[in-house]
C-alpha positions in Angstrom: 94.9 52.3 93.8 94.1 48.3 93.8 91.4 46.4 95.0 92.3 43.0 96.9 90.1 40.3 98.1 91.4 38.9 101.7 89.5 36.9 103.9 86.6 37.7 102.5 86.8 41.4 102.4 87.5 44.1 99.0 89.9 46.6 100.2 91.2 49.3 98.6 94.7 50.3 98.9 95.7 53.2 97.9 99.4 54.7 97.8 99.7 59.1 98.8 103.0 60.2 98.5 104.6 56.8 98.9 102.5 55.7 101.8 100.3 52.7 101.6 96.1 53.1 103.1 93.8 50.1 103.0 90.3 50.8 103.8 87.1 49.5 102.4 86.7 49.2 98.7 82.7 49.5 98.2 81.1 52.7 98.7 79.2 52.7 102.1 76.3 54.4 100.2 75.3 51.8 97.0 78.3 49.9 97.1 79.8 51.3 93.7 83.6 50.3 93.6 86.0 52.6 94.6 89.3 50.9 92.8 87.2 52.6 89.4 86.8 56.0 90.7 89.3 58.7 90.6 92.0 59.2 93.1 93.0 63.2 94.1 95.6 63.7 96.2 94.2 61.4 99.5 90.7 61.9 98.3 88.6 58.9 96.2 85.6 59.6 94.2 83.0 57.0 93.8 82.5 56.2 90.4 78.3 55.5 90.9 77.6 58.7 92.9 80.5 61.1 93.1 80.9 60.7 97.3 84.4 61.6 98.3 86.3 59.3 101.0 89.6 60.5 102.5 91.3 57.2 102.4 94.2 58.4 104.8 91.5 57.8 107.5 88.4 56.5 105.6 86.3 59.9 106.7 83.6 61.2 104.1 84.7 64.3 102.5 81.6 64.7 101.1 78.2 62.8 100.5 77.0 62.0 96.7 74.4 64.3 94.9 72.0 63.0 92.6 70.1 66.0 90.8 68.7 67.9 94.3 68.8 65.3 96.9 71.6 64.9 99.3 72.4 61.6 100.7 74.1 61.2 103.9 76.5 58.1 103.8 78.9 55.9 106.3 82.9 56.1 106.9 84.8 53.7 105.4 86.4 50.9 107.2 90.2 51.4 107.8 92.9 48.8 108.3 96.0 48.7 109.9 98.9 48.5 107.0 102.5 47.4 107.4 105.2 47.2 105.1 108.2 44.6 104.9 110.3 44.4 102.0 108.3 44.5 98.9 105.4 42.8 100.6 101.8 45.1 102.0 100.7 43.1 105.0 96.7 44.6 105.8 95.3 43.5 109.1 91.6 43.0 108.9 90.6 42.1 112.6 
């Protein structure tokens, strides 16, 4: 996984199995940054709260828990990814 800035934006991109997935890099939640969790197969733990983001398609997996309360959170923004030569092209609009 690597954060990158572009046009204004922190996206995350995150290679499964030698495909490329850009979504967005703060955590719909708190904003804790993603690029510093833990990356599990296609699934990305935030580092602040422990929500899981698929980042083949941005979905929650599963919203954070802090002692009893369950917080419901957002999807992640997805972008459209292309790859030519050894460059990662992201679309963000």
């Amino acid at each position: 996984m690597k954060k990158v800035e572009l046009e204004g934006k922190e996206i995350l991109v995150a290679n499964v199995d030698g495909n490329y997935y850009p979504m967005g890099s703060k955590c719909t939640r708190i904003g804790g940054d993603l690029s510093t969790g833990t990356l599990s197969g296609k699934v990305v733990v935030c580092p602040r709260h422990g929500a899981r983001f698929d980042v083949t398609t941005g979905k929650v997996v599963s919203d954070p828990k802090i002692l009893f309360l369950r917080l419901t959170i957002k999807d992640e923004p997805v972008f459209e990814v292309k790859v030519e030569g050894e460059s990662i092209l992201v679309k963000t609009d």
